[in-house]
C-alpha positions as CSV (number, residue, x, y, z in Angstrom):
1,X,-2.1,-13.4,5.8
2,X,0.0,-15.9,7.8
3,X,1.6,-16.9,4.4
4,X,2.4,-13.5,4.0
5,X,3.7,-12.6,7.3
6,X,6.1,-15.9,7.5
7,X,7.8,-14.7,4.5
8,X,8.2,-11.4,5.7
9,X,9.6,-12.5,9.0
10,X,12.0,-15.1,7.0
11,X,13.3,-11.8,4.6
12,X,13.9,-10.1,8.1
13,X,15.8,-12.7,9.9
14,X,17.9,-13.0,6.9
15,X,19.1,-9.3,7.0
16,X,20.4,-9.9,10.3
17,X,23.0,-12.2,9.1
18,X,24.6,-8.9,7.9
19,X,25.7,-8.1,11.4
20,X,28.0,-10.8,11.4
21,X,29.3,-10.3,8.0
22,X,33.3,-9.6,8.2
23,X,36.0,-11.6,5.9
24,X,39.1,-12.3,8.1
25,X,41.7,-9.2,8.9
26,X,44.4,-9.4,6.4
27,X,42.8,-11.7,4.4
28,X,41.9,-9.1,0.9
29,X,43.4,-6.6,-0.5
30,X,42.0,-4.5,-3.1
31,X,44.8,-3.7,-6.2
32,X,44.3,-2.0,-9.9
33,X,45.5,-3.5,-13.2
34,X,45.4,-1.6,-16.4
35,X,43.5,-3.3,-19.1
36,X,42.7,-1.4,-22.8
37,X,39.5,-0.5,-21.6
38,X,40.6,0.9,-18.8
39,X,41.9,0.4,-14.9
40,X,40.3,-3.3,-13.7
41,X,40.1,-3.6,-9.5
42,X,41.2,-7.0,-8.2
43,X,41.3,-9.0,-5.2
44,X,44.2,-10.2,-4.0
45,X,42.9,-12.9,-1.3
46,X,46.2,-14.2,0.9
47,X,44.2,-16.8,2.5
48,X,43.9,-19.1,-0.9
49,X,46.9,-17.0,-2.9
50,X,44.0,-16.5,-5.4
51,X,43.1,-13.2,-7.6
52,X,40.0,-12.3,-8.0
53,X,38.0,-9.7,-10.5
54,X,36.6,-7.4,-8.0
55,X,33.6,-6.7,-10.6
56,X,31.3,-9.3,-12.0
57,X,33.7,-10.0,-15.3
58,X,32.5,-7.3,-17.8
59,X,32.8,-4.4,-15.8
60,X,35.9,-2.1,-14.3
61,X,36.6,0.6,-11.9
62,X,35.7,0.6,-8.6
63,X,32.3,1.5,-9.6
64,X,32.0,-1.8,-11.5
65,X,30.9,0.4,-14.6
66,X,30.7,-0.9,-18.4
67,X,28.5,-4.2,-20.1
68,X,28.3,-7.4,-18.0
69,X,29.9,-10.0,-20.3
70,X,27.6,-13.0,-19.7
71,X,28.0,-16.7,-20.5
72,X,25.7,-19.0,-22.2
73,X,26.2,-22.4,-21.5
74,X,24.5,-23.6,-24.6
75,X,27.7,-23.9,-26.0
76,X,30.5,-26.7,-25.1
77,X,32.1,-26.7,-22.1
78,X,35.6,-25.9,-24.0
79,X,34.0,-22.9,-26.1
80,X,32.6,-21.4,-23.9
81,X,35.1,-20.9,-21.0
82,X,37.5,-20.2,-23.7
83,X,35.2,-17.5,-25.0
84,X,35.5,-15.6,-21.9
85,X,38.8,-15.6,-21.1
86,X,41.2,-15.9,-24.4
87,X,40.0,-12.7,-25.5
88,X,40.3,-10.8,-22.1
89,X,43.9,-12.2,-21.6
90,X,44.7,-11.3,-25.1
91,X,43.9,-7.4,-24.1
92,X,46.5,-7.5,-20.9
93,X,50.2,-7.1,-20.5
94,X,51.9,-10.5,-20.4
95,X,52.8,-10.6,-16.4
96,X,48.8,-9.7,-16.0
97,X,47.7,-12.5,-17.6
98,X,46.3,-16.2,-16.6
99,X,42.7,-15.3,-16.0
100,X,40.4,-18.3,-16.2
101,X,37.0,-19.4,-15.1
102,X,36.5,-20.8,-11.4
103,X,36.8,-23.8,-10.0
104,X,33.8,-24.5,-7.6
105,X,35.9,-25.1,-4.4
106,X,37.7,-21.7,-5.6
107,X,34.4,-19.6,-6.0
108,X,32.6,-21.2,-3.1
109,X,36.1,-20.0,-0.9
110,X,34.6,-16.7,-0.8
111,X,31.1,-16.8,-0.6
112,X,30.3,-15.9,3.0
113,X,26.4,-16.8,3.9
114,X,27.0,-14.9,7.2
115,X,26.6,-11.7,5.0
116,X,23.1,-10.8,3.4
117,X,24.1,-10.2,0.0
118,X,26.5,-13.8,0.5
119,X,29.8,-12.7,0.2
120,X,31.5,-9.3,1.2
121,X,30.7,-6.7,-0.9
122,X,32.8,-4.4,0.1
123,X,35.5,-6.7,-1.9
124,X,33.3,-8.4,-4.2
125,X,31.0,-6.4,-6.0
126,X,27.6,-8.4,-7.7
127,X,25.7,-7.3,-10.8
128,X,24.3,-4.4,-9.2
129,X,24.5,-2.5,-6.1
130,X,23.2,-3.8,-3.0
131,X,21.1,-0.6,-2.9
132,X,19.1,-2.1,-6.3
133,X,18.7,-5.4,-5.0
134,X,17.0,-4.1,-1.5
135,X,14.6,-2.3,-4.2
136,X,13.8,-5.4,-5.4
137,X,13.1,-7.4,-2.8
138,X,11.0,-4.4,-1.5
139,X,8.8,-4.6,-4.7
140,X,8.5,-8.2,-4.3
141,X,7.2,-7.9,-0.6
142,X,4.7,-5.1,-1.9
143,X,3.0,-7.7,-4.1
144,X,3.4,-10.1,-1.8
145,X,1.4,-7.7,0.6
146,X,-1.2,-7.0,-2.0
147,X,-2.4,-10.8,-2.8
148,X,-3.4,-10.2,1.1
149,X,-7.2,-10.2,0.0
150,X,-6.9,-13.0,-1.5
151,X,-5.1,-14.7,1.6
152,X,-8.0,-14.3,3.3
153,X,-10.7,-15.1,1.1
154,X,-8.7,-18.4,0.9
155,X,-8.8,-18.7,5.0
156,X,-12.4,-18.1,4.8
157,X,-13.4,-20.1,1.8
158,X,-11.7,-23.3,3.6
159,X,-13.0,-22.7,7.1
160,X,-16.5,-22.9,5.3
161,X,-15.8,-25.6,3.7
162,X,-14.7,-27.7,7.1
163,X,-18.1,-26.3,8.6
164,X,-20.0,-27.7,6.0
165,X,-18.2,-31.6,5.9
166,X,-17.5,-31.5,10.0
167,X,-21.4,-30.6,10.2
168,X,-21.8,-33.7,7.9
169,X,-21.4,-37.2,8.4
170,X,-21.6,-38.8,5.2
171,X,-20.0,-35.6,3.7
172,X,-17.3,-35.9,6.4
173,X,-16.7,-39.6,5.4
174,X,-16.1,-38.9,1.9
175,X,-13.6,-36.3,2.9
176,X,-11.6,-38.3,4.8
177,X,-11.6,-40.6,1.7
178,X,-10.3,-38.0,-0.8
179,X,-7.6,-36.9,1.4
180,X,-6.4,-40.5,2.3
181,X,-6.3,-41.2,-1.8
182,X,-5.0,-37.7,-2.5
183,X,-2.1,-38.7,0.2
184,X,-2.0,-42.4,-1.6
185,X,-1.3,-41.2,-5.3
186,X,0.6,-38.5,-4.7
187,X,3.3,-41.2,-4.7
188,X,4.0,-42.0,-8.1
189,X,4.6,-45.7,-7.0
190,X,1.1,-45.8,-5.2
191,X,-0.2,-45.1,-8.7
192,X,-3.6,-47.1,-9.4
193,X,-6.1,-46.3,-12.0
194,X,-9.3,-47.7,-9.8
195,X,-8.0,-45.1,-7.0
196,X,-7.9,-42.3,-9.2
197,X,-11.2,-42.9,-10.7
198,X,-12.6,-42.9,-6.9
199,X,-10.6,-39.9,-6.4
200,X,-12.2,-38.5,-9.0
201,X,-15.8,-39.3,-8.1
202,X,-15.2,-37.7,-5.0
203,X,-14.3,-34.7,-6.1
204,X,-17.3,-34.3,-9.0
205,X,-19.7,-35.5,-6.4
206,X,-18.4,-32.2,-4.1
207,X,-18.4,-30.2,-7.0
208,X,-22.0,-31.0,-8.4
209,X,-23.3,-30.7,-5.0
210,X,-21.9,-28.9,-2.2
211,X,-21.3,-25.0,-2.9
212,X,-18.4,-24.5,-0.3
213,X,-16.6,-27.0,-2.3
214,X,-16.5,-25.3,-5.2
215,X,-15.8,-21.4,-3.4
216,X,-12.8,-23.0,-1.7
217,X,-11.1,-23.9,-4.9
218,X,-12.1,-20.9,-6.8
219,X,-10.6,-19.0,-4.3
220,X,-7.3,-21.1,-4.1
221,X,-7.0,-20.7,-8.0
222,X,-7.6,-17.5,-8.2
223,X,-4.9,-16.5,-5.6
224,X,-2.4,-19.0,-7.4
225,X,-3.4,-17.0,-10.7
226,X,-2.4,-13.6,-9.2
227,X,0.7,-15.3,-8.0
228,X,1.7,-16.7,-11.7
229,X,-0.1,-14.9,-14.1
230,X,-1.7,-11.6,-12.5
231,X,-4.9,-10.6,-12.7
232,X,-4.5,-6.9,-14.3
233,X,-8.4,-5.9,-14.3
234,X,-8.2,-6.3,-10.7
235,X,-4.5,-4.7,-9.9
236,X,-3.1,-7.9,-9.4
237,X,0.7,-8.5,-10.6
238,X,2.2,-11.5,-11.5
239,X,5.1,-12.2,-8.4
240,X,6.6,-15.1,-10.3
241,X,6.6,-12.6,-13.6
242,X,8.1,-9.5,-11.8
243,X,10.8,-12.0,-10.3
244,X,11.6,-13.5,-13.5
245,X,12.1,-10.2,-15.4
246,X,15.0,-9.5,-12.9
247,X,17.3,-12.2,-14.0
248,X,21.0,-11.6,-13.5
249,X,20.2,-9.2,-11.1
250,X,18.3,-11.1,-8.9
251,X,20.0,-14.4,-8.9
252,X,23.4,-13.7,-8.8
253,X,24.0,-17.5,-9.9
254,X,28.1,-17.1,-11.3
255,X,29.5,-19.8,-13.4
256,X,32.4,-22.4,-13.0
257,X,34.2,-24.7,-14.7
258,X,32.2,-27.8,-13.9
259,X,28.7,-27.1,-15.1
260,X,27.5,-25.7,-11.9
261,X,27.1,-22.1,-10.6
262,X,27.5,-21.1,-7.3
263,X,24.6,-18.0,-5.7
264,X,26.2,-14.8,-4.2
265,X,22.0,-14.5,-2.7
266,X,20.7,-14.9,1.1
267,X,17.2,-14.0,1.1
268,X,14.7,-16.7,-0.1
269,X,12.3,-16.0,-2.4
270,X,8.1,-16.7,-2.0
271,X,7.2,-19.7,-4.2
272,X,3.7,-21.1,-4.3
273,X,3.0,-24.8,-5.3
274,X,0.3,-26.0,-7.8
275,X,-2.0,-27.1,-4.5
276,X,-1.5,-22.8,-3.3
277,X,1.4,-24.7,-0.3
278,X,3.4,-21.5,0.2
279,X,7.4,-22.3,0.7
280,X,10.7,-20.8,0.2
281,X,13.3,-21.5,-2.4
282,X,17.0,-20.5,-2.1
283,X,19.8,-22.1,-4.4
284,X,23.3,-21.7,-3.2
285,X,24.7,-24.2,-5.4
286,X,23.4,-26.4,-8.4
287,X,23.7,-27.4,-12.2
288,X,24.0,-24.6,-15.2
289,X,20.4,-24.7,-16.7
290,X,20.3,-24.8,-21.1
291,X,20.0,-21.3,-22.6
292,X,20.6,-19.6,-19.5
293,X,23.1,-16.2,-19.6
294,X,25.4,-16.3,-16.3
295,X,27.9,-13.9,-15.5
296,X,31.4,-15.0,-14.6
297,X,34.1,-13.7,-11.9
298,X,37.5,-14.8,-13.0
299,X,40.4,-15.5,-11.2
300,X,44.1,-16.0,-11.5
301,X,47.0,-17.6,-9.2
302,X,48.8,-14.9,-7.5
């Protein structure tokens, strides 16, 4: 449960940054260029003397309505920026051309992490509304709330197993050793078979004899499997799963022109480690994965 809870109360902090979120007075302006498919909303920002697509590149109007256009970065550099913008300059009247890819300075200039959706939206639009992203991360904290049950067969199962080795000595002794070894190797450099073997020994002689060793780790694999996998015969579903099916949507990760992408996202998400250490993970900037889609805001010189 107090996994639960300190995610929870991370998710709410965050959405108080949106009290604070307002771009500069006089800094945007919102303008309309005709395209062939129809009107296209910019953003004229007079702080950088850059234009910006007020949609996610794809989509026009000011309801941001019509297909994403989406990038894969599979291709070459060269291909694939010139894939999205040759053919969209190509469609516009010459004095409305010039529209490129991002530099990362230039996209990063109007992110604002003060804002819970990271950048106004009332001038930059993402992928979907912010209405369907709070729907997400409301789903996400449901399932977070359901693995509760297995939170606290976890806290149990461990507590019993501390009673048993504390209650111990010799049992309390060989404890101390597996941690101190599990602390040891888990530095690649520390690596040493004869350590690992010990380890190992440790951890067969718990299993083959004390009972509360074994409950603890079924109950820490079984939550971790809920977590990755889901357990559907008991209701379970799969957070990492649900997440992952969201894509776009959820990570809001927009290309630029040096292999990186820069997140429009200010909430963390719930990640659980191999060893069931509960964190969060929240990527505002990094490299452009292999075989991964990203959608593109383009922008011009005023």
């Amino acid at each position: 449960m107090k996994l639960q809870l300190a995610m929870l109360s991370t998710l709410l902090l965050a959405a108080n940054v949106n009290a604070t979120c307002q771009s500069e007075p006089g800094r945007f302006e919102l303008n309309t260029i005709a395209t062939a498919d129809g009107d296209m909303v910019v953003v004229n920002d007079y702080f950088t003397g850059l234009q910006w697509q007020h949609c996610p590149h794809g989509q026009l109007t000011d309801q941001c309505v019509g297909e994403l256009k989406t990038v894969s970065t599979r291709e070459t550099n060269d291909n694939y920026y010139s894939k999205v913008t040759e053919a969209f300059n190509a469609k516009l009247a010459a004095e409305d051309t010039g529209w490129r890819v991002p530099e990362i300075s230039e996209l990063a200039s109007i992110a604002n992490y003060n804002c819970l959706y990271s950048t106004d939206t009332q001038y930059f639009k993402l992928t979907v509304s912010s209405a369907a992203i709070d729907a997400m991360y409301a789903e996400f904290d449901a399932i977070i709330k359901s693995y509760d049950p297995l939170v606290k067969a976890r806290e149990e199962a461990l507590q019993a197993w501390i009673d048993t080795y504390t209650a111990d000595d010799e049992l309390n002794k060989l404890e101390q050793e597996r941690a101190a070894l599990e602390h040891l190797l888990s530095d690649y450099k520390n690596w040493d078979p004869d350590k690992y073997a010990r380890l190992n020994e440790i951890k067969k002689h718990f299993s083959d004899t004390v009972p509360e060793w074994t409950a603890m780790h079924q109950a820490n694999s079984k939550h971790y499997r809920a977590y990755q996998w889901g357990i559907e015969k008991e209701g379970y579903v799969s957070l990492i799963k649900t997440r992952n099916n969201k894509g776009t949507d959820l990570s809001q990760q927009y290309l630029t022109t040096t292999g990186y992408y820069v997140g429009f996202k200010n909430r963390p998400d719930f990640m659980m480690d191999w060893n069931n250490n509960a964190f969060t993970d929240l990527y505002w900037l990094s490299n452009t994965g292999d075989w991964i889609n990203y959608p593109a805001r383009l922008v011009r010189n005023m």
